[in-house]
C-alpha positions as CSV (number, residue, x, y, z in Angstrom):
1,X,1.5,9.0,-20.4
2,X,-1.7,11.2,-20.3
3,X,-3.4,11.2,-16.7
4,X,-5.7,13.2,-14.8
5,X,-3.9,14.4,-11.4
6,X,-5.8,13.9,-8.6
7,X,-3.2,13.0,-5.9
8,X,0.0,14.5,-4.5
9,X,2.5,11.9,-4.2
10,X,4.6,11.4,-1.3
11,X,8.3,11.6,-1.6
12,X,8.4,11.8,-4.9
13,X,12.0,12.8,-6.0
14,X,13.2,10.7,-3.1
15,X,11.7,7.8,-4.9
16,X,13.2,8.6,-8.3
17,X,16.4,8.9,-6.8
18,X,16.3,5.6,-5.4
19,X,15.3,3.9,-8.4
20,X,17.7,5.2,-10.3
21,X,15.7,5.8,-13.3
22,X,17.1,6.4,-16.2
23,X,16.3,6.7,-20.3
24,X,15.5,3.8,-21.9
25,X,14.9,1.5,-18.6
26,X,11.9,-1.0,-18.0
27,X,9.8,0.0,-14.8
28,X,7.3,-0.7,-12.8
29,X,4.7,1.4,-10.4
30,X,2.6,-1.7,-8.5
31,X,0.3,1.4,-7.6
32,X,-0.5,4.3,-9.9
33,X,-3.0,5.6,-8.0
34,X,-3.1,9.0,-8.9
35,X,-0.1,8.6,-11.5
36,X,2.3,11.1,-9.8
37,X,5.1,8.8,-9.3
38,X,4.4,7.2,-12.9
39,X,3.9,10.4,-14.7
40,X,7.2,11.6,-12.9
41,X,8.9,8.0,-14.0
42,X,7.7,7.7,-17.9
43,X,8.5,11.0,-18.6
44,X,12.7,10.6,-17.3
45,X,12.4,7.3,-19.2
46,X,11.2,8.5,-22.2
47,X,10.6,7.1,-25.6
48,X,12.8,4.3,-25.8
49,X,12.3,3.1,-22.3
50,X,8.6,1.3,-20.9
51,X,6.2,2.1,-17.8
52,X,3.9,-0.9,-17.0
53,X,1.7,0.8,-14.0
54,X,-0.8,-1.9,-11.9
55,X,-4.1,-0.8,-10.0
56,X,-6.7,-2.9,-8.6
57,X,-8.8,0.6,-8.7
58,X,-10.8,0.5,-11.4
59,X,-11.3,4.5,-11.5
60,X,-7.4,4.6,-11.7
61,X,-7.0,2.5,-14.6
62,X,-9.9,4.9,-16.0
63,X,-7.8,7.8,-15.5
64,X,-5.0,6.0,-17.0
65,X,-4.6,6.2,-21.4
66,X,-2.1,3.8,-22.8
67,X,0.5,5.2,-24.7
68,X,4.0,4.2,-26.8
69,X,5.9,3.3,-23.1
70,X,3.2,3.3,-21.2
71,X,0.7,0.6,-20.2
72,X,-1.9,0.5,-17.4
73,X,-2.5,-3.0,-16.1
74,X,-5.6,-3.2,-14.2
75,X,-4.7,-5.5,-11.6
76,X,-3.4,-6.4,-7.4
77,X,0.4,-6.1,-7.2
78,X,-0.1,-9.6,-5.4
79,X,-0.1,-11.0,-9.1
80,X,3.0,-9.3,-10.6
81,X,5.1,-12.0,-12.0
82,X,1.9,-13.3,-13.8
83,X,1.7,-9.8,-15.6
84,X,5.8,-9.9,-16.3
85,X,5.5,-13.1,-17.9
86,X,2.6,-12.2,-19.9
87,X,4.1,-8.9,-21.2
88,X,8.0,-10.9,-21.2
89,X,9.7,-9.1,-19.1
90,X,10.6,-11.1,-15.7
91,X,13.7,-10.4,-14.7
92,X,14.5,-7.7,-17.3
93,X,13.1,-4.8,-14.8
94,X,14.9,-2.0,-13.9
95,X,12.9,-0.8,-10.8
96,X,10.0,-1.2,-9.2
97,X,8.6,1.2,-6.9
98,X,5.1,0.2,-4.9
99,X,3.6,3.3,-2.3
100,X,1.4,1.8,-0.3
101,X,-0.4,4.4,0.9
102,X,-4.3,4.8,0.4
103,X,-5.1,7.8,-2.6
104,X,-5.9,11.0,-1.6
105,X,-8.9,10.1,-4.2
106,X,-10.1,7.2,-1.9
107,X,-10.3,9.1,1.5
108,X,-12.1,12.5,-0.2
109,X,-14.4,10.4,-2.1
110,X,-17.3,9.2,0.7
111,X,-18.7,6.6,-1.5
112,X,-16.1,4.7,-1.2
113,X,-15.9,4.5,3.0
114,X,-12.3,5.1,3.8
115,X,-12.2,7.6,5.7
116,X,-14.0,8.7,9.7
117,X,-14.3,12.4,8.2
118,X,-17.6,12.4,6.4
119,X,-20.3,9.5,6.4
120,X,-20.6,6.9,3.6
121,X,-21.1,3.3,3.3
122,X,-18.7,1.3,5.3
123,X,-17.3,-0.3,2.0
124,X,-12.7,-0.1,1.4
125,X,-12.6,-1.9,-0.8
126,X,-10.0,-0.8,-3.1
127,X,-11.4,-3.1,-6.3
128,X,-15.0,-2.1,-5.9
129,X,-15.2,-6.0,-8.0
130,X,-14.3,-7.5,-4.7
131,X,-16.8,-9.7,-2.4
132,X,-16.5,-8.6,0.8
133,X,-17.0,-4.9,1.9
134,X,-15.9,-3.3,6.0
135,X,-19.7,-3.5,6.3
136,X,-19.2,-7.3,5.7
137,X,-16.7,-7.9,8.1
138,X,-18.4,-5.8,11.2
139,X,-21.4,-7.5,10.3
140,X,-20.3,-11.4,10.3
141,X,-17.1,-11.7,12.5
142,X,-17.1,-13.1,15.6
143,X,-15.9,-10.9,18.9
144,X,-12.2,-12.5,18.8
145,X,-11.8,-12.6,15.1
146,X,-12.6,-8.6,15.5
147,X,-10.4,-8.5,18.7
148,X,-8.1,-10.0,16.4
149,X,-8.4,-7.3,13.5
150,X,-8.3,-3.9,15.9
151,X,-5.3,-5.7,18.1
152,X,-3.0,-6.7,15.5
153,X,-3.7,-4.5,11.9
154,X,-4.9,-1.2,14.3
155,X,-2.5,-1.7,17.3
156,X,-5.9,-0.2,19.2
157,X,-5.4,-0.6,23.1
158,X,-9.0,-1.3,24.2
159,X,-9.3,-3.7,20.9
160,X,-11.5,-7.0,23.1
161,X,-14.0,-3.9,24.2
162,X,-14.1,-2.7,21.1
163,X,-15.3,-5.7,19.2
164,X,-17.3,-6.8,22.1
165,X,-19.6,-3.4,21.6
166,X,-19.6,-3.8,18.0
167,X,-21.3,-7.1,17.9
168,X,-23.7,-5.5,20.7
169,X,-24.6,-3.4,18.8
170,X,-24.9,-4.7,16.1
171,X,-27.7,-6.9,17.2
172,X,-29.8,-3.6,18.2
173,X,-28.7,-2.1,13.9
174,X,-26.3,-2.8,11.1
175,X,-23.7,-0.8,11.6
176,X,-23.7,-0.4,7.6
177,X,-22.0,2.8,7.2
178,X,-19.0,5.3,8.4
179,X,-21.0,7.3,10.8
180,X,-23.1,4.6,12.4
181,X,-19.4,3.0,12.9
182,X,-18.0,6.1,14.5
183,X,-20.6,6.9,16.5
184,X,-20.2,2.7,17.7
185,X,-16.5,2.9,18.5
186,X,-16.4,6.9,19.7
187,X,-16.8,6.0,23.3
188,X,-13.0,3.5,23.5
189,X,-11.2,6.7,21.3
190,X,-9.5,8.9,23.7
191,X,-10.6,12.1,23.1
192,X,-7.2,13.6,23.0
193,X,-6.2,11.2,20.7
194,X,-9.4,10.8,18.5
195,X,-8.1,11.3,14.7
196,X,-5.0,9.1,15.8
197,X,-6.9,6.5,16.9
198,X,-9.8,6.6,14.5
199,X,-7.6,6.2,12.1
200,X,-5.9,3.2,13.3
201,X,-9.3,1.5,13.7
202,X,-10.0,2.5,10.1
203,X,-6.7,1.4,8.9
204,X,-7.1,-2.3,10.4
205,X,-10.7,-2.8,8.9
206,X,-8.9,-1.4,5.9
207,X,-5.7,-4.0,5.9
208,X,-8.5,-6.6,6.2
209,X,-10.7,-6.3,2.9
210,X,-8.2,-5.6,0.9
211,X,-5.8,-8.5,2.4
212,X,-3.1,-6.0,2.3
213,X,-0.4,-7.8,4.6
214,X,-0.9,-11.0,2.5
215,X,-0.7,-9.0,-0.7
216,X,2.6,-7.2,0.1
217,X,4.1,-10.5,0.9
218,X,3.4,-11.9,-2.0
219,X,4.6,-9.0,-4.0
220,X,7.7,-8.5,-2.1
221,X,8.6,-11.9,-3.5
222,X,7.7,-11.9,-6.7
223,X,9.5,-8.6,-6.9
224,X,12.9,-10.0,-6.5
225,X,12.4,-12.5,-9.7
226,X,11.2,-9.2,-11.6
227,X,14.3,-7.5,-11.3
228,X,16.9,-7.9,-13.3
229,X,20.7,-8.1,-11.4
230,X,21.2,-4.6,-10.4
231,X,17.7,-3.6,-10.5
232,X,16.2,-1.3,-7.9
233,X,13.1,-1.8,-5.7
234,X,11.6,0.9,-3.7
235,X,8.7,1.3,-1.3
236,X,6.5,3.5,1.0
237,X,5.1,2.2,3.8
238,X,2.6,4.3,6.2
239,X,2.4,2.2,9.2
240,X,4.5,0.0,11.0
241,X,3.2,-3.2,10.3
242,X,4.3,-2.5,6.3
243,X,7.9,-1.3,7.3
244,X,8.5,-3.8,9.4
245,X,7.9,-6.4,6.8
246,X,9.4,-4.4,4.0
247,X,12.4,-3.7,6.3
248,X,12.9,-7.3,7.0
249,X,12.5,-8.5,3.5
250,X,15.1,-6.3,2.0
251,X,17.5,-7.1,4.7
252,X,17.3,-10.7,4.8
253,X,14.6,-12.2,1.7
254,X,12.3,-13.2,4.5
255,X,9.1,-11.3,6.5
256,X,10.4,-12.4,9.6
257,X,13.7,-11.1,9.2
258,X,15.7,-14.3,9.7
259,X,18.4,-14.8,6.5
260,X,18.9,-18.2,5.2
261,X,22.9,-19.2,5.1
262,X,24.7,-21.1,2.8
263,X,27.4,-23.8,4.2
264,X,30.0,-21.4,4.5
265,X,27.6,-19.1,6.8
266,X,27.3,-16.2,4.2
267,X,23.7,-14.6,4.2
268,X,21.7,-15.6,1.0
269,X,19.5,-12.4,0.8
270,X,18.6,-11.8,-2.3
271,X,18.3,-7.9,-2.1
272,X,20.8,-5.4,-1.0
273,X,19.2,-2.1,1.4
274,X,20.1,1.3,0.4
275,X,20.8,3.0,3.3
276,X,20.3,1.4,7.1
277,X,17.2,4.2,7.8
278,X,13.9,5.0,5.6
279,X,13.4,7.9,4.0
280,X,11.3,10.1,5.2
281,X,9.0,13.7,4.5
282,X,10.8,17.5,5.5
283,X,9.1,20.0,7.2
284,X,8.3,21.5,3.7
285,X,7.1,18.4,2.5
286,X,4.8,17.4,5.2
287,X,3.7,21.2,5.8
288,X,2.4,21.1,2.2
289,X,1.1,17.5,1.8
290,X,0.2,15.9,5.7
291,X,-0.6,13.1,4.3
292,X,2.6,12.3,3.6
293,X,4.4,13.0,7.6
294,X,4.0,9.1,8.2
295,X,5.5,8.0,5.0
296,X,9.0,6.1,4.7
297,X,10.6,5.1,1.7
298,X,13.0,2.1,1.7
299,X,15.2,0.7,-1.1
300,X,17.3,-2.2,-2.1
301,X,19.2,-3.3,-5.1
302,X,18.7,-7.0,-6.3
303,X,22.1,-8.7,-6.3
């Protein structure tokens, strides 16, 4: 694998550990990214084993150069068993490990609108292919669908008079970039909590065009028929919404957490967790990477 670094990854022997990788295995990252976990995989895999990395990012895949065990697969981890069968290897995988955090790439790079920190357009979209853009959203949805977005993917407090001032405003300017969107939903951030809480309005817009909740529960799914018996899957979540769900799944095979039995009252989950707590970043860690201090890593081994 021969990739241009431009992201630290988070927890990265952690995750190794927990996939068990080994020579000669199958695996799969659902997000390369900035290839840190892949490079770190293919090369403990080695010749005789296979890497099959997805991105919807087309400047990852750029990054990316096939090689003999390698492939990049430019595509949304939503589709996974689609690219299994087409490259024959459903339920022949080793271990698939998904971090689902945004690139450090994505929030430097203003262009691309993910980040309060420096104004851009208002765009996340993580395939820059895709139709609708943040811009989109602020611009078209009503005040409950946006009450809707800030309460449930941002967790924001003051979420009705947040969308309530956003499609006031709106009227007056399109609120068509980062900075005209700050400067819009400054006045409901508390100032001693402004990055905090910037970044939870951020991240909902941001869970929102890129249908990430819907995307990790189709992956999550799929994921279980891509492993082989044995197999290992491990993820990194950022926020709680993504634990919860990964937490659930792993536990019982479904989002909301509730296992299906068979007659004898004996849980049918198809995946066994590793450990009953996530993962998470040391002091070291954390101190040299802070991107990483919200990260937790759960696994599970298919059964």
């Amino acid at each position: 694998m021969d990739q241009e670094f431009y992201h630290t990854p988070a927890l990265l022997p952690q995750s190794i550990a927990a996939l068990d990788v080994h020579p000669g295995g199958i695996y799969i990252d659902a997000t390369l990214g900035g290839g840190g976990h892949s490079r770190a995989i293919a090369e403990i895999a080695g010749a005789d084993g296979h890497l099959y990395s997805l991105d919807q990012d087309s400047d990852a895949i750029a990054r990316a150069e096939a090689s003999e065990g390698f492939t990049p697969v430019h595509g949304n981890f939503r589709y996974l068993e689609n690219y299994t069968d087409y490259f024959g290897i459903t339920g022949k995988v080793d271990g698939i490990l998904a971090d689902l955090g945004v690139s450090s790439h994505h929030f430097d790079d203003a262009s691309r609108g993910f980040s309060f920190r420096a104004d851009g357009p208002l765009d996340m979209r993580m395939n820059a292919s895709a139709s609708r853009s943040a811009a989109d959203i602020v611009a078209e949805a009503d005040a409950d669908e946006l009450t809707r977005i800030f309460k449930i993917y941002g967790e924001f407090k003051q979420a009705r008079k947040l969308a309530q001032a956003i499609v006031a405003e709106r009227a007056k300017s399109p609120i068509d970039t980062t900075g005209r969107f700050v400067e819009v939903v400054s006045r409901f951030v508390s100032p001693a909590k402004q990055k905090k809480e910037l970044a939870q309005i951020f991240q909902a817009l941001r869970i929102v065009v890129n249908g990430e909740m819907e995307a990790l529960e189709a992956f999550l799914r799929q994921a279980v028929t891509v492993l082989k018996p044995g197999g290992r899957l491990a993820i990194i979540t950022y926020h709680s919404l993504e634990d919860r769900m990964v937490k659930n799944f792993m536990r019982s095979g479904r989002i909301d957490g509730e296992a299906e039995k068979d007659i004898f009252g004996r849980s049918d989950a198809p995946l066994k967790p590793l450990g009953s707590k996530p993962v998470v970043p040391d002091e070291a860690e954390t101190e040299a990477n802070p991107r990483s201090r919200s990260a937790k890593l759960r696994a599970a081994e298919k059964l």
